[in-house]
Every structure is written in C-alpha cells, then in structure tokens.
C-alpha positions as CSV (number, residue, x, y, z in Angstrom):
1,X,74.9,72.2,118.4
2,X,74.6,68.6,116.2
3,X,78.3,68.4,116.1
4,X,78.9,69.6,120.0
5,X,76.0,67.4,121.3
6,X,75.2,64.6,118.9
7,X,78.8,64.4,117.1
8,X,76.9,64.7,113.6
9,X,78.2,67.1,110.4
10,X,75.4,68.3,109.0
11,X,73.2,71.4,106.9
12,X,70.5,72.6,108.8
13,X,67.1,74.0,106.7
14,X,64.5,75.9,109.1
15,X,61.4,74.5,109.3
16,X,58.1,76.3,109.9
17,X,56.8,76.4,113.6
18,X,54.0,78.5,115.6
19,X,55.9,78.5,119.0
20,X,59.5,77.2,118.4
21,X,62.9,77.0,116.2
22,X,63.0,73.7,114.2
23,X,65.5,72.5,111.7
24,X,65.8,70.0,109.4
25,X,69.4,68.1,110.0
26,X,71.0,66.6,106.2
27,X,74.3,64.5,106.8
28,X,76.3,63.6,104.2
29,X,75.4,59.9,104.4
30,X,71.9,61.1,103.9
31,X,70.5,60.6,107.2
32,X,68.0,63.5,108.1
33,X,66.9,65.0,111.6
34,X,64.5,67.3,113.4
35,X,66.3,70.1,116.1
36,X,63.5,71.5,118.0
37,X,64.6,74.5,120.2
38,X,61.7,75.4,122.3
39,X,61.0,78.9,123.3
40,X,61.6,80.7,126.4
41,X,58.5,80.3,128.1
42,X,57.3,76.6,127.7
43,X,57.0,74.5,130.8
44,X,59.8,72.2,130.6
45,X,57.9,69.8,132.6
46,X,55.8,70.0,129.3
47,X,58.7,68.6,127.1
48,X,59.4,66.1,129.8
49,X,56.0,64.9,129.4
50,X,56.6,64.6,125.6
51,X,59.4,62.7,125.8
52,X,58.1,60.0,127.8
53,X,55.2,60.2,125.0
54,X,57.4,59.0,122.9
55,X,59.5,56.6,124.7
56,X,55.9,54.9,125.3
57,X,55.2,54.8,121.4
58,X,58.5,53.3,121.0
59,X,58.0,50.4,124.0
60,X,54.6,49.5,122.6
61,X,55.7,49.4,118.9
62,X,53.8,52.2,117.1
63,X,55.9,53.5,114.5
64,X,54.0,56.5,113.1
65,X,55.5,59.0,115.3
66,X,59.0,59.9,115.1
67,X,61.8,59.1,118.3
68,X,63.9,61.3,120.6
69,X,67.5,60.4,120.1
70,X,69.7,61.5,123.4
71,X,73.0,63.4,123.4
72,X,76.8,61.6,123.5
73,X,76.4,62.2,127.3
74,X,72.9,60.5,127.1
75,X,70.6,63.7,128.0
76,X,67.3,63.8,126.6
77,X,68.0,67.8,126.0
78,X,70.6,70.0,124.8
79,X,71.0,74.0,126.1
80,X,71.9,76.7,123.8
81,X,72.6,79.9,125.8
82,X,71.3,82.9,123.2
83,X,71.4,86.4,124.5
84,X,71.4,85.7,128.1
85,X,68.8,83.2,128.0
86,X,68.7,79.4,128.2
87,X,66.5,77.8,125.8
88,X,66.4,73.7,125.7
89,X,66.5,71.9,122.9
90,X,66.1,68.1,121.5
91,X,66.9,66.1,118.2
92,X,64.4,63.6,117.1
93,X,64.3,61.5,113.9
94,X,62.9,62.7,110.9
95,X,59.5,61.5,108.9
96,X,60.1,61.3,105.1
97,X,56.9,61.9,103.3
98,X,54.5,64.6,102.3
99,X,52.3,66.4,104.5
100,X,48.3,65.4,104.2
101,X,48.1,69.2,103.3
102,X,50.0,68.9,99.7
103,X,48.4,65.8,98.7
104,X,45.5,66.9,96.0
105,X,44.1,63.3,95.7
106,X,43.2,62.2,99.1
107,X,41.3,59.0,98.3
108,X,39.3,56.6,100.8
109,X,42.0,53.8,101.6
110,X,44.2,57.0,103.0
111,X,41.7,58.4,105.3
112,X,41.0,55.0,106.7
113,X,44.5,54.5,106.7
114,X,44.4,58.2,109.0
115,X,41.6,56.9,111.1
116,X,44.1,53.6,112.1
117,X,47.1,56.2,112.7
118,X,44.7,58.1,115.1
119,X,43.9,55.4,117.0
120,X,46.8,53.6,117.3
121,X,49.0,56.4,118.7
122,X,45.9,57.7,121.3
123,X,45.4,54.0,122.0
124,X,49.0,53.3,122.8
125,X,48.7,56.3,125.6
126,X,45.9,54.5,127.1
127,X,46.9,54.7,131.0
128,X,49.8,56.7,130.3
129,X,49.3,60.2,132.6
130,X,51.9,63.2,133.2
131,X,50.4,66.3,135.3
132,X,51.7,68.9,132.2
133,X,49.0,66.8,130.4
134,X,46.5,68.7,132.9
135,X,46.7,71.8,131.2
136,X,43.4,73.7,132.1
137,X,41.8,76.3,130.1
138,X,44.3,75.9,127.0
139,X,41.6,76.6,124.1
140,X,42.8,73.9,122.2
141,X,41.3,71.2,124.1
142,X,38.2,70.9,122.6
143,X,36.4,70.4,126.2
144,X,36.9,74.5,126.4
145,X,35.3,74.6,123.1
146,X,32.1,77.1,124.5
147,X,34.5,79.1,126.3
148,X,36.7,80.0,123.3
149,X,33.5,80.6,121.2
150,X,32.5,83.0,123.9
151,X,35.1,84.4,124.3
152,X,36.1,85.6,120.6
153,X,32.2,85.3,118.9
154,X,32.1,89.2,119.4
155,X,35.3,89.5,116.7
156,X,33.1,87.9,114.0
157,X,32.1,90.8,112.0
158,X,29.8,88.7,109.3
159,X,26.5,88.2,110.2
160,X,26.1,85.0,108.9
161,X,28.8,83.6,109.8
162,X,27.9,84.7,113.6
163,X,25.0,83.1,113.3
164,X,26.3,79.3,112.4
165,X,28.3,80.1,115.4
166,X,26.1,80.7,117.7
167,X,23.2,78.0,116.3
168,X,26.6,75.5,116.9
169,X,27.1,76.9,120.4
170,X,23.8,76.1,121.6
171,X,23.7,73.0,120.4
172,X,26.7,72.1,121.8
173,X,25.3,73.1,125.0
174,X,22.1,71.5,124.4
175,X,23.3,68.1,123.1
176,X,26.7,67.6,124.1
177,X,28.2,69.0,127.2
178,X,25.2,67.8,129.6
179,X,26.8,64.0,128.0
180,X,30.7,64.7,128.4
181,X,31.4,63.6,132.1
182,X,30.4,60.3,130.6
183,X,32.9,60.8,128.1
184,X,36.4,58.5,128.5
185,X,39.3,60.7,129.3
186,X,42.9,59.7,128.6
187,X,46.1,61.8,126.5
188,X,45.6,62.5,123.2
189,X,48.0,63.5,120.4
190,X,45.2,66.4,119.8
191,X,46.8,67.4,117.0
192,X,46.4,65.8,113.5
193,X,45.8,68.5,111.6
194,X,46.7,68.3,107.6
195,X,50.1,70.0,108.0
196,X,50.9,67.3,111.1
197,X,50.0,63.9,109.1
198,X,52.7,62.9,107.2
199,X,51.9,60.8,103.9
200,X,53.8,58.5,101.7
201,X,53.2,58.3,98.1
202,X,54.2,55.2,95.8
203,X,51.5,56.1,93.3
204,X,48.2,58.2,93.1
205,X,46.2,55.5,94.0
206,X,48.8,53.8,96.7
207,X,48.7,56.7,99.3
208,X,49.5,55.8,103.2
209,X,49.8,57.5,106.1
210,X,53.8,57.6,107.6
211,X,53.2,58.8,111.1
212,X,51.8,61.9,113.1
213,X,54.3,65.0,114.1
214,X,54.5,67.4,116.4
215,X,53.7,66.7,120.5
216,X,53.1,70.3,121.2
217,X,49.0,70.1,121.3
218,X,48.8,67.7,123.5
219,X,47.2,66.8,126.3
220,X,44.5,65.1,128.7
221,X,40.6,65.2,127.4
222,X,38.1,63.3,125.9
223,X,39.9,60.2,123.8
224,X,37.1,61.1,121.3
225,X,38.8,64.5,120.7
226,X,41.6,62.6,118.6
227,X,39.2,61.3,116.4
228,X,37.2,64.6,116.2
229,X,40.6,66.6,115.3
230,X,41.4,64.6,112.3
231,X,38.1,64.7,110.8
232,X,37.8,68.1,111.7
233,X,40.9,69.0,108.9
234,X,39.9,66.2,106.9
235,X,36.6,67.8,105.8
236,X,38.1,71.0,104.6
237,X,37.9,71.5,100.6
238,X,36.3,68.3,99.9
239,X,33.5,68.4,98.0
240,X,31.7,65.7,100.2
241,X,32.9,66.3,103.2
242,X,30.8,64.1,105.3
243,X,32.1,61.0,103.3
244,X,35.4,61.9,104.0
245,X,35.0,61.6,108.0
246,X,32.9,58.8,107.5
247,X,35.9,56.8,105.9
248,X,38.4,58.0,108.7
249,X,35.7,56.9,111.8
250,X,35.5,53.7,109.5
C-alpha cells in the first residue's frame, strides 16, 4: 500500500488501536509514518471531518498535531479491498517522542506545557464546524456524562465505589448541568488522554510536550471539556493530584 500509493519502501510495525489498523512506516532514509486503516463501520464523513481538522491546524500554524500527507494521485485516502470489503485508509506523519503515559517524572513546567498544547489545538478550531462533529449520544462527550453513569452504575459491584458514583452524579445534576447551556460550545480534540500526548525528553528536568494524536474522539461540546479531559488523566497516580491540574489550568 506505501509503495502502490505513496511510492515509499518501507517496514511497517503495528501499532496499538481501540477501533482501527495502524502502522508505524520506517524508510531507509529514516523517515517514519503513521498508516491508519479505519474499520468497516466508521462514518467516512467522520474521517472527512478529521482531515479538514488537520488541514486547519496546518493553515493556522499549530504544530502539535501531526499532518495528512495525500497519495501520488493527490487523494486524501487510499482503499484496500480485504475479504470483499473496502476499508479506507490514510498516511499521516509521525510524532517522535514518548507518550505522557511512560514518563515517570512528570514535573510542573510539562503540565503547563500540556495545558498550552490543549488550548492551542481547541483554540485553533474555534469557528471550525463539520456535521460528523454532531455526534449525539456518543458517551464520550462528556455532556452525556449522567447518561453513561446511569446507564452502567448498576455494573458496579463495590459498595463504595457506587456510592462516590452516585454522590458525583447528583452533584453533577445539582451544580453543573442546570449551568451548561451557558457553557461555550465549539470542536474539541476530546481526547488527551496520557497514551495520546506525546512528550519529548532532552533531560529529566527539560520535559515538553510534542503534539496531541489521534482525531478519533472528537467532536462538538463544551470547549471546557478539552481542558477537563487532560486534567482528568493527568491526576491519575499522582500523589497530589489537585496540584497537578492546577499547573495544566495555569
């Protein structure tokens, strides 16, 4: 497929993915690549809408996401035809780094550093809309947040456990939802979870964050919920993990 489509010689490694193929593209000159093969039932609409994510991250200069590169014939997808089926498929550049997730140390000046990566790419998609960014109940946009709760809280077997959940639950009906129509609303990358933020390490104490990966989360919700995402994943493991989403909202 890199050969046929994008006249590269490469290896290909498998990367890990919850909904599609990827691959990790060597050449010989040392240039890497992502191939993302989507599966069979995602909207293709959907991918559409990515790609014009990032073409709007390119035109407005932010440079922690990575770029679709088009095939010879200038397409913005490939097909591979696999057992009758026809799956569609792009090549983007890669991000060298680690991923937030392997990094022991994760000292101050990087979750600022997360914070400014946050913001930059959600505010660079200010005014930017795509109708497969309207994607309804999908329980990852945290706006459906009571309905996921009530719809799985009777799997929670713990006691305890069931209780936090449902003390959160009414608060958040309480406190928050009667205040979210005020809320401002644009696309979000929705998705910066610790295996998604890719970090760059010079030294222990000269950590930055390289850009934000994977498009597959997103969609159109409360801008808030970008920020709210990344501290989310943030907080896990640390020992003070209020200080820790207090230096990425810094």
């Amino acid at each position: 497929v890199a050969q046929d489509g994008y006249g590269l010689v490469v290896t290909a490694e498998a990367l890990p993915s919850e909904r599609d193929q990827n691959f990790r593209l060597q050449t010989e000159d040392g240039r890497a690549f992502v191939l993302k093969i989507a599966n069979g039932e995602e909207d293709r609409s959907f991918l559409d809408a990515q790609n014009q994510v990032m073409a709007k991250l390119r035109e407005r200069k932010v440079a922690y996401c990575p770029q679709l590169i088009q095939t010879q014939s200038g397409a913005d997808f490939f097909e591979v035809d696999a057992n009758g089926s026809i799956y569609a498929g792009r090549l983007i550049t890669w991000m060298s780094g680690e991923v937030l997730a392997n990094c022991q140390w994760q000292g101050p000046e990087l979750l600022r550093h997360l914070g400014v990566c946050v913001a930059e790419v959600d505010g660079a998609l200010q005014g930017f809309d795509h109708a497969a960014m309207h994607r309804g109940d999908f329980p990852w946009d945290l706006r459906n947040a009571s309905a996921v709760i009530d719809l799985h809280l009777d799997q929670v077997d713990d006691s305890r456990t069931r209780h936090q959940i449902e003390r959160i639950r009414a608060n958040l009906a309480e406190y928050v939802e009667p205040r979210m129509p005020l809320l401002k609303q644009s696309v979000i990358h929705n998705d910066a979870n610790d295996h998604n933020v890719i970090v760059q390490c010079s030294a222990i104490n000269r950590q930055q964050v390289a850009g934000l990966i994977d498009f597959g989360d997103m969609v159109h919700s409360y801008t808030i919920c970008g920020l709210a995402i990344a501290v989310a994943y943030a907080m896990l493991d640390k020992t003070d993990p209020l200080q820790a989403a207090t230096h990425i909202v810094e």
